[in-house]
N, CA, C and O atoms as a GROMACS GRO file, in nm:
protein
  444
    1UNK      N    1   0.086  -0.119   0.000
    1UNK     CA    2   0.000   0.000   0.000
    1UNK      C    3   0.088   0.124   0.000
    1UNK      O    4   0.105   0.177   0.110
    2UNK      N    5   0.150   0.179  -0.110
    2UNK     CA    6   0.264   0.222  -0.108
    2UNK      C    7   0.149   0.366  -0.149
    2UNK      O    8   0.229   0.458  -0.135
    3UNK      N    9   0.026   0.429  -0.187
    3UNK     CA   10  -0.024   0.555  -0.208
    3UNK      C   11  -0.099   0.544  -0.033
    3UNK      O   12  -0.216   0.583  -0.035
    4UNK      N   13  -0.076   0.523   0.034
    4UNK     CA   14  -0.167   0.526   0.173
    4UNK      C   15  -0.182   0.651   0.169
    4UNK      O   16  -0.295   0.697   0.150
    5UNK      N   17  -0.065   0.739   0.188
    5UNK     CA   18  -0.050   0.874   0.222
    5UNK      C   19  -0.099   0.960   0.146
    5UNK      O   20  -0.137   1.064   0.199
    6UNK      N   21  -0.113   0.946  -0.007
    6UNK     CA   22  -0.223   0.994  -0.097
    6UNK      C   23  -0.380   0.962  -0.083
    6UNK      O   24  -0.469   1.040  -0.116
    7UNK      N   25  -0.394   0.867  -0.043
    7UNK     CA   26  -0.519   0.838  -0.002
    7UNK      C   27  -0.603   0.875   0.090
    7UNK      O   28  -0.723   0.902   0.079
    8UNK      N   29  -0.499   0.875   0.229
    8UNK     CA   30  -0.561   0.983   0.323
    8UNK      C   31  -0.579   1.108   0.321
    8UNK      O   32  -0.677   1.170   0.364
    9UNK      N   33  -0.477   1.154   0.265
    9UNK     CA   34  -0.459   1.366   0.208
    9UNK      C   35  -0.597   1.371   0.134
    9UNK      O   36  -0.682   1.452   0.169
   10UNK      N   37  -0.616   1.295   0.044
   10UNK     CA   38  -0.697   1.312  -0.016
   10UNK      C   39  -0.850   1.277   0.024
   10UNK      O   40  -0.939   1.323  -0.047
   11UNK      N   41  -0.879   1.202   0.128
   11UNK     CA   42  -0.999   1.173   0.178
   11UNK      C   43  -0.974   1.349   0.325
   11UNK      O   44  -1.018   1.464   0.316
   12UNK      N   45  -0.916   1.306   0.397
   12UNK     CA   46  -0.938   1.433   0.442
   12UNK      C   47  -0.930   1.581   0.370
   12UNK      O   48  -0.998   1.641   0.453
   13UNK      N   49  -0.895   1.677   0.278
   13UNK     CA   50  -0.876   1.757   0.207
   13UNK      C   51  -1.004   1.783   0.170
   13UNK      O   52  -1.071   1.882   0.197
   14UNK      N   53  -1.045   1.642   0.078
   14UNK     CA   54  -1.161   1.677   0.042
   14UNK      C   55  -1.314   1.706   0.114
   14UNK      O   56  -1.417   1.751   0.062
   15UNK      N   57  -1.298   1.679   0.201
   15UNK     CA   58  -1.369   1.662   0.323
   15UNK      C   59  -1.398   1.794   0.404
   15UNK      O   60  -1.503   1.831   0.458
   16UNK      N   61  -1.258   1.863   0.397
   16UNK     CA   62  -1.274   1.970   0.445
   16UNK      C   63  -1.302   2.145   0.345
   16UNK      O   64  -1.341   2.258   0.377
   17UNK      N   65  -1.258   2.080   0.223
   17UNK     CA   66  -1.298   2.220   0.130
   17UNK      C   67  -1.469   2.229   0.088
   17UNK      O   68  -1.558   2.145   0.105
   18UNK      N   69  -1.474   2.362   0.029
   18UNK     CA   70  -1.597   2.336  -0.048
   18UNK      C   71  -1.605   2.315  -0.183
   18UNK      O   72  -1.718   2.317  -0.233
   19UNK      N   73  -1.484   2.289  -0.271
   19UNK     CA   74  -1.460   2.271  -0.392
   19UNK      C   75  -1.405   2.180  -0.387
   19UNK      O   76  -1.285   2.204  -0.406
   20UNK      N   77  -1.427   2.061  -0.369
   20UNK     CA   78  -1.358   1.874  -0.404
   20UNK      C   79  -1.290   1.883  -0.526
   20UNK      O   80  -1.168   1.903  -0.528
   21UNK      N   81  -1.348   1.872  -0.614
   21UNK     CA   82  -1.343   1.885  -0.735
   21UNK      C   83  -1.163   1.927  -0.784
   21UNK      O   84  -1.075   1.870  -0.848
   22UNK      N   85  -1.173   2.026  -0.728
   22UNK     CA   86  -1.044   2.136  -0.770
   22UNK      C   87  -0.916   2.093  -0.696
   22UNK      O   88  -0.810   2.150  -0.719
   23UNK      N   89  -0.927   1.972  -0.587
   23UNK     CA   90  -0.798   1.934  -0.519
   23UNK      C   91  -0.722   1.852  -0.622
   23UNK      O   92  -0.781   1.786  -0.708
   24UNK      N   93  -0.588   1.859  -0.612
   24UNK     CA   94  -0.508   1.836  -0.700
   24UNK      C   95  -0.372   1.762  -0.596
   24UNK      O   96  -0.284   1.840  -0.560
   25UNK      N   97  -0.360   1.612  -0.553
   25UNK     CA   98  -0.232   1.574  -0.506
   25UNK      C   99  -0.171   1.534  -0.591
   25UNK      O  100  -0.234   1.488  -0.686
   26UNK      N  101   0.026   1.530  -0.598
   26UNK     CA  102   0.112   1.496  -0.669
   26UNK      C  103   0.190   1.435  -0.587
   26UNK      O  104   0.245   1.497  -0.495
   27UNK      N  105   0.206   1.321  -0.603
   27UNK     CA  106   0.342   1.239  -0.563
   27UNK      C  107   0.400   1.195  -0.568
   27UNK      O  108   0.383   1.078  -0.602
   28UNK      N  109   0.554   1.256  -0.530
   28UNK     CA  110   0.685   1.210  -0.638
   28UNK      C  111   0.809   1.151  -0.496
   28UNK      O  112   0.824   1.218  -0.393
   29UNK      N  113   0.872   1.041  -0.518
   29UNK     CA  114   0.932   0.992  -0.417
   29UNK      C  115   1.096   0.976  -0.500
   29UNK      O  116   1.131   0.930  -0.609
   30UNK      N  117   1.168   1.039  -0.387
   30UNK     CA  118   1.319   1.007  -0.428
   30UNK      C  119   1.395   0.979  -0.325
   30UNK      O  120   1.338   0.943  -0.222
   31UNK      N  121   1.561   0.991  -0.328
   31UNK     CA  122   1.572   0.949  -0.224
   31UNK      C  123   1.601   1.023  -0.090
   31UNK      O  124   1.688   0.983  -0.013
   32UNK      N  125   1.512   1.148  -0.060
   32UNK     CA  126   1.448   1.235   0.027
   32UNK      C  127   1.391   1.182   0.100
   32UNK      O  128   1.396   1.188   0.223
   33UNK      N  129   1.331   1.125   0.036
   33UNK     CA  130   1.151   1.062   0.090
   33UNK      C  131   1.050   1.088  -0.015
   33UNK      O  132   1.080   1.076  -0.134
   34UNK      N  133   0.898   1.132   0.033
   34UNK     CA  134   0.820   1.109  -0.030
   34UNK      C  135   0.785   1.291   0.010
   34UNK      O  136   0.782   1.351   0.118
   35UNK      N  137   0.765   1.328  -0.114
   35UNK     CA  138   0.724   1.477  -0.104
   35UNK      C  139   0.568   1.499  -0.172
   35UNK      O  140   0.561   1.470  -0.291
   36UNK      N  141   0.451   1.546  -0.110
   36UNK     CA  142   0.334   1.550  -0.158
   36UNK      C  143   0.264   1.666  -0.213
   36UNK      O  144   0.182   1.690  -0.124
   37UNK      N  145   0.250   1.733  -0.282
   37UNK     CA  146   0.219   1.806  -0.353
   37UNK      C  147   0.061   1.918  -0.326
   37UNK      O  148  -0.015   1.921  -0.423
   38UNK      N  149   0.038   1.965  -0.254
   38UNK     CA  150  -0.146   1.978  -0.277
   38UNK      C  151  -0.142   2.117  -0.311
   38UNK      O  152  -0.068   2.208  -0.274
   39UNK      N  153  -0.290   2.112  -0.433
   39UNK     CA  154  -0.320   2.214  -0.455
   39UNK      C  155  -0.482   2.196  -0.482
   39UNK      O  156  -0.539   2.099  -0.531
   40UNK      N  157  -0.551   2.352  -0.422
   40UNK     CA  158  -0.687   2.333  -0.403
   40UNK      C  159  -0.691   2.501  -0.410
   40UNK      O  160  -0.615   2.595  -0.386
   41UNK      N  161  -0.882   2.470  -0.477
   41UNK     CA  162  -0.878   2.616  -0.486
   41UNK      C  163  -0.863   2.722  -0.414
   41UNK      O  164  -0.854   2.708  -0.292
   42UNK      N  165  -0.853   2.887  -0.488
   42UNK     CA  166  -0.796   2.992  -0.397
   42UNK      C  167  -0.871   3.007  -0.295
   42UNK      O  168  -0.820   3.064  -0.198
   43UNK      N  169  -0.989   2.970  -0.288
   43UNK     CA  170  -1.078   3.039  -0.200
   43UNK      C  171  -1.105   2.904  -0.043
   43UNK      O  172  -1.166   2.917   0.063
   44UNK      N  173  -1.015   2.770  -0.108
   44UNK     CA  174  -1.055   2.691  -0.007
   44UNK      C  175  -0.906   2.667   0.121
   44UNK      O  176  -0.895   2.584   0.211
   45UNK      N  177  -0.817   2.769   0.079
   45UNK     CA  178  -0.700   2.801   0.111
   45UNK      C  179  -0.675   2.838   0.275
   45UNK      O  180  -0.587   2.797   0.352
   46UNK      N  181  -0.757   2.905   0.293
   46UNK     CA  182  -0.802   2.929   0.453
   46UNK      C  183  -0.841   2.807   0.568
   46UNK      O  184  -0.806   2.790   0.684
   47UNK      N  185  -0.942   2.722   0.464
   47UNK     CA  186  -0.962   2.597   0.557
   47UNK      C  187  -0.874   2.500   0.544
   47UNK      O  188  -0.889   2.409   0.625
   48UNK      N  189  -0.755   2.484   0.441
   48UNK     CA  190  -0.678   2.414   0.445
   48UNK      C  191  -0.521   2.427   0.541
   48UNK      O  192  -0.455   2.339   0.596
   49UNK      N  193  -0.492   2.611   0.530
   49UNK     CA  194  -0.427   2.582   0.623
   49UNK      C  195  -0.477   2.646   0.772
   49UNK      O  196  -0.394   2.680   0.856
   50UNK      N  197  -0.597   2.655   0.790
   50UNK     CA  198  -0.610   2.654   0.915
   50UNK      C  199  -0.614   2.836   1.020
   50UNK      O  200  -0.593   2.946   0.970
   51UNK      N  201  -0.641   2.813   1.138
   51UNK     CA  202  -0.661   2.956   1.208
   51UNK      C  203  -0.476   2.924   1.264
   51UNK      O  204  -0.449   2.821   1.327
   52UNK      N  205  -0.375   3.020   1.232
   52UNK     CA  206  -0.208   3.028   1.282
   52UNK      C  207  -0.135   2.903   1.213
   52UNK      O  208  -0.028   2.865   1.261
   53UNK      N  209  -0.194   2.831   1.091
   53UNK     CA  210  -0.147   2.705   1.042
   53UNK      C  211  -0.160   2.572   1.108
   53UNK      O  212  -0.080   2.478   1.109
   54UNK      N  213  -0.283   2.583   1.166
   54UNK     CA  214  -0.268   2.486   1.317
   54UNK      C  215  -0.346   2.384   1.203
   54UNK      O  216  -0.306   2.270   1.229
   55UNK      N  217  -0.429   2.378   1.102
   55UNK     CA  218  -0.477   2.302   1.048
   55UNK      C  219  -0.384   2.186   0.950
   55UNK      O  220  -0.412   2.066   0.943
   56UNK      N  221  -0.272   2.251   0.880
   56UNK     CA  222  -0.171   2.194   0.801
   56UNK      C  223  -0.104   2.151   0.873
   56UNK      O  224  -0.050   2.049   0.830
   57UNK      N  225  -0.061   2.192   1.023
   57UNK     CA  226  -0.001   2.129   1.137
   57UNK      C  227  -0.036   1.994   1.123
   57UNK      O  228   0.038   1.912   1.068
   58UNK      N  229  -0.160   1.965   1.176
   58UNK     CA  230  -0.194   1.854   1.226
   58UNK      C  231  -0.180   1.750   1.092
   58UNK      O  232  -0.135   1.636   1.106
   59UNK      N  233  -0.230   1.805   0.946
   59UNK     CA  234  -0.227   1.731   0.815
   59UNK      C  235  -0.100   1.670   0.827
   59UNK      O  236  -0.085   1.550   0.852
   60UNK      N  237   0.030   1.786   0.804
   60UNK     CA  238   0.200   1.722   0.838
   60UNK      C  239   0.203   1.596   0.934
   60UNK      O  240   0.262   1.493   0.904
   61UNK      N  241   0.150   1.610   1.026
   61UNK     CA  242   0.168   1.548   1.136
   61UNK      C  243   0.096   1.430   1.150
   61UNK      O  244   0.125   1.355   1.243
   62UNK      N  245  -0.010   1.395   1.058
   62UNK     CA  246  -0.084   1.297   1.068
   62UNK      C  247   0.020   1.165   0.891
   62UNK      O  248   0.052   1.048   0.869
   63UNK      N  249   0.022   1.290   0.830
   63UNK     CA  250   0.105   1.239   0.678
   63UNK      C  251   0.248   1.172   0.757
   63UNK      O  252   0.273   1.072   0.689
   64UNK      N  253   0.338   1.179   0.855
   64UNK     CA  254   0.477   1.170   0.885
   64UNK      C  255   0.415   1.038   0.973
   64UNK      O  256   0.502   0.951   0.977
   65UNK      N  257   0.314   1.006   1.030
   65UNK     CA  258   0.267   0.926   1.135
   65UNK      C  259   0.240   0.797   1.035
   65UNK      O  260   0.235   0.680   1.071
   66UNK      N  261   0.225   0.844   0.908
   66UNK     CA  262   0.172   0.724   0.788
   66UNK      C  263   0.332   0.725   0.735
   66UNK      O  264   0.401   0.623   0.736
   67UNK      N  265   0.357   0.795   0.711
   67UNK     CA  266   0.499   0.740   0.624
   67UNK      C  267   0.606   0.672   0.763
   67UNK      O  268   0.711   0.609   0.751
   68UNK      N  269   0.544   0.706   0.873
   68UNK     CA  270   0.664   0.591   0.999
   68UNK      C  271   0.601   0.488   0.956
   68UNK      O  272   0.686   0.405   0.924
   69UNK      N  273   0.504   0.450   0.938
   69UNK     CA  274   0.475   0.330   0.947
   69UNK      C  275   0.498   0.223   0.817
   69UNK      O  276   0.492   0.100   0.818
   70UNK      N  277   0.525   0.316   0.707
   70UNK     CA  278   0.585   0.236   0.610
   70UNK      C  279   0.693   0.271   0.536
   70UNK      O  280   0.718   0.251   0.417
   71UNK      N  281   0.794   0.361   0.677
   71UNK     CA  282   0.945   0.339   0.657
   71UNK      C  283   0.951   0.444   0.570
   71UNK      O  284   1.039   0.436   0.485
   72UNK      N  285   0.867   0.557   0.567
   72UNK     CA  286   0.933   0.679   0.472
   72UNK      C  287   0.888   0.792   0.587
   72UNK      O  288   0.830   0.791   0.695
   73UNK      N  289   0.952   0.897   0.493
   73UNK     CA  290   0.965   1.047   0.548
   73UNK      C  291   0.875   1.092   0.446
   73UNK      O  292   0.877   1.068   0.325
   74UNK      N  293   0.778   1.178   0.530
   74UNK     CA  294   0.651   1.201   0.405
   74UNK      C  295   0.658   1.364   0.474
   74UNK      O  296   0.665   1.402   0.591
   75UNK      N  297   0.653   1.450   0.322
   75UNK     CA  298   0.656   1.629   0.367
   75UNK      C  299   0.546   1.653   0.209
   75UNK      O  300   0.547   1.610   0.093
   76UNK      N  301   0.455   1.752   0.297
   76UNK     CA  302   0.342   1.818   0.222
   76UNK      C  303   0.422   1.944   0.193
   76UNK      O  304   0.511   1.991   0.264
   77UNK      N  305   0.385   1.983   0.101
   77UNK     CA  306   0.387   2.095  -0.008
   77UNK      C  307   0.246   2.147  -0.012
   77UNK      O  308   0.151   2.082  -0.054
   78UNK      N  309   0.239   2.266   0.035
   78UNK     CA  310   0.086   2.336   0.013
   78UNK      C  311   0.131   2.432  -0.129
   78UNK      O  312   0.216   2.521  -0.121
   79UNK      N  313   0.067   2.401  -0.245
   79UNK     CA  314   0.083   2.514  -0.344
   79UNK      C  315  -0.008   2.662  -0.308
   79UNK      O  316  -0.127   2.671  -0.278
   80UNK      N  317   0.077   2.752  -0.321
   80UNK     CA  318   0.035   2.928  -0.286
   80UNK      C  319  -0.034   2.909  -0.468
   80UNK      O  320   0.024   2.883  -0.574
   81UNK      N  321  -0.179   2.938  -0.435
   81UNK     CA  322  -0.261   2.968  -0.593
   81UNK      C  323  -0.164   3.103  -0.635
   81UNK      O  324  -0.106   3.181  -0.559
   82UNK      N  325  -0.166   3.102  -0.753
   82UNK     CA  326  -0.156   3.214  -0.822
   82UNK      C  327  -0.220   3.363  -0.774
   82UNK      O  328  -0.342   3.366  -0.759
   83UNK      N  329  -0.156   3.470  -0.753
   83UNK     CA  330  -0.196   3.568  -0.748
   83UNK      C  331  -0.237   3.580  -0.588
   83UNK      O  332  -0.322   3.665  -0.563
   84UNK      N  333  -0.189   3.510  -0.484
   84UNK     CA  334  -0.225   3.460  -0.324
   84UNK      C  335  -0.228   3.615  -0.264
   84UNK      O  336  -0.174   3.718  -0.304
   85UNK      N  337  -0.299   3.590  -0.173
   85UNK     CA  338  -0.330   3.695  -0.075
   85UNK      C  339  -0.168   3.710   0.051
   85UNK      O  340  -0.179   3.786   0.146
   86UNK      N  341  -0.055   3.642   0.034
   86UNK     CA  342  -0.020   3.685   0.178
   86UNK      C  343   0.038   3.797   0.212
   86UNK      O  344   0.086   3.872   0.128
   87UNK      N  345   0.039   3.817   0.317
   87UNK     CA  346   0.088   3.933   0.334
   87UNK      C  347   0.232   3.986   0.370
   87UNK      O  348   0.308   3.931   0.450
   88UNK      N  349   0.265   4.130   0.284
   88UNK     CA  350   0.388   4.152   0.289
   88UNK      C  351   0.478   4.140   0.381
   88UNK      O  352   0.408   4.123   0.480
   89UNK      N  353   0.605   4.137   0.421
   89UNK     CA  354   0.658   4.087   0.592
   89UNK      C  355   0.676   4.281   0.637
   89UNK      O  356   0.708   4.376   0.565
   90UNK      N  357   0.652   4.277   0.730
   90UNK     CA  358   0.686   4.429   0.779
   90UNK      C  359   0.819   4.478   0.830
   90UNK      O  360   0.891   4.411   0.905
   91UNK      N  361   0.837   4.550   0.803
   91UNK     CA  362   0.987   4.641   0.785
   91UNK      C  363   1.065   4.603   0.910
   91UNK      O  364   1.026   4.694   0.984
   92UNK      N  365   1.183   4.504   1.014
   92UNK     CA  366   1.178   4.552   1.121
   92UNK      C  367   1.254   4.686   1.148
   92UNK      O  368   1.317   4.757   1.070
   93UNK      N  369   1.220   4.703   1.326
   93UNK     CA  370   1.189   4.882   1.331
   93UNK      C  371   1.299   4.847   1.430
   93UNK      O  372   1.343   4.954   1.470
   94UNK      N  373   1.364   4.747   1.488
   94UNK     CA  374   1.436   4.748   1.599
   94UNK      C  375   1.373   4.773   1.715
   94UNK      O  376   1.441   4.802   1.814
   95UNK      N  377   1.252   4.768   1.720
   95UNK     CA  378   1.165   4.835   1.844
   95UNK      C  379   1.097   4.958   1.872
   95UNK      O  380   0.997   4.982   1.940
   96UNK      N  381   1.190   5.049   1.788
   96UNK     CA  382   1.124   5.176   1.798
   96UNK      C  383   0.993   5.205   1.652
   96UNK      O  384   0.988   5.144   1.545
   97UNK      N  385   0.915   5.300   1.695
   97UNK     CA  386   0.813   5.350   1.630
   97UNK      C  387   0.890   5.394   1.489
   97UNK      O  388   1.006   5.434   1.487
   98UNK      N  389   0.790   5.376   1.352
   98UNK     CA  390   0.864   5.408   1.240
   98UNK      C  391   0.804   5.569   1.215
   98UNK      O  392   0.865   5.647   1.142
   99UNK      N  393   0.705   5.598   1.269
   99UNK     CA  394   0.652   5.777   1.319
   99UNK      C  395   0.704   5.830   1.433
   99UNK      O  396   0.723   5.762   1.534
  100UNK      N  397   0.737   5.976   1.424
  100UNK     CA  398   0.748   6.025   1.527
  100UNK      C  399   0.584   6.095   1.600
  100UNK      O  400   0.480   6.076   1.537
  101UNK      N  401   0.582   6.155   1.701
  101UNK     CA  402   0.447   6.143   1.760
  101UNK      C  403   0.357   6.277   1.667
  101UNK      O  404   0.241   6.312   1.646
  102UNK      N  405   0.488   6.317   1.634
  102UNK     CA  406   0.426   6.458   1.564
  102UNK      C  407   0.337   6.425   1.415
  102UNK      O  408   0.221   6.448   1.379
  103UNK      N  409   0.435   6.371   1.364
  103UNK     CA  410   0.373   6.273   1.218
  103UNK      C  411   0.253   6.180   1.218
  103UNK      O  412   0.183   6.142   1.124
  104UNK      N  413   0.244   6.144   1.388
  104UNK     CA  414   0.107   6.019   1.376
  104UNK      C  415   0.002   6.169   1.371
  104UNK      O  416  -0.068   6.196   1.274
  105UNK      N  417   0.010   6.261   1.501
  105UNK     CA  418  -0.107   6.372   1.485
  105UNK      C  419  -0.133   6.403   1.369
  105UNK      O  420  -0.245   6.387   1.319
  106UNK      N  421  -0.006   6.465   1.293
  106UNK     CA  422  -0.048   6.535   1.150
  106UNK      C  423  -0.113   6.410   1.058
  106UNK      O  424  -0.180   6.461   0.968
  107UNK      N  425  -0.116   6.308   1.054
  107UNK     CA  426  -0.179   6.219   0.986
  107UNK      C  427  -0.338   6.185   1.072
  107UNK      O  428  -0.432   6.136   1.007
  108UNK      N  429  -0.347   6.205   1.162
  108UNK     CA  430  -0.505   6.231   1.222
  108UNK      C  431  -0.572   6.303   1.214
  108UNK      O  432  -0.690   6.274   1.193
  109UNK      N  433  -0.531   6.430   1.227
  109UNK     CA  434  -0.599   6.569   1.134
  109UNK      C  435  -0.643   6.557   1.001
  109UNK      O  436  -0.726   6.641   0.968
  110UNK      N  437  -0.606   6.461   0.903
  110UNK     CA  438  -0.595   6.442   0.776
  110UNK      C  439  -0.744   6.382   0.775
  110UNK      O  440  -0.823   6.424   0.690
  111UNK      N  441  -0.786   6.277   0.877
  111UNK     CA  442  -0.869   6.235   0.890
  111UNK      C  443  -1.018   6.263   0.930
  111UNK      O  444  -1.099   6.171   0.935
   0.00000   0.00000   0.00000
């Protein structure tokens, strides 16, 4: 039973989107291990990975629990759809404010 791990991704995945249809697993094994591929539509992207990624957490974690058991190293690949929502990383500031207090007022007046 060497697709187990495709089999389950794919019974849970589908389970949890509202577009079945549109899930897409790929799996290609070398001598890494077994790397799994998923892609599902843009909009079912949220329930796949979850509220802080805690949802793809547990997917990883349930996929690595199937590949111990038949002697592989199994790693999901979530494909980012085209054109993805994430968000930019923010500048670090070292701690300090990137306004001075004068610049936040004059930008409240604006308002």
């Amino acid at each position: 039973m060497q697709d187990a791990d495709k089999i389950f991704l794919e019974y849970v995945v589908k389970a949890l989107v509202d577009n079945p249809n549109d899930v897409k697993i790929d799996r290609t094994v070398d001598e890494m291990g077994v790397l799994i591929s998923l892609t599902v539509n843009p909009a079912d992207m949220g329930k796949i990975i979850g509220r802080m990624g805690n949802t793809a957490k547990a997917i990883r974690t349930l996929l690595r629990i199937i590949g111990m058991k038949n002697n592989a190293r199994v790693n999901l690949k979530i494909n980012e759809p085209e054109g993805g929502m994430r968000p930019e990383p923010r500048p670090a500031t070292g701690g300090m404010a990137t306004k001075t207090v004068d610049q936040a007022m004059e930008d409240l007046k604006g308002i």
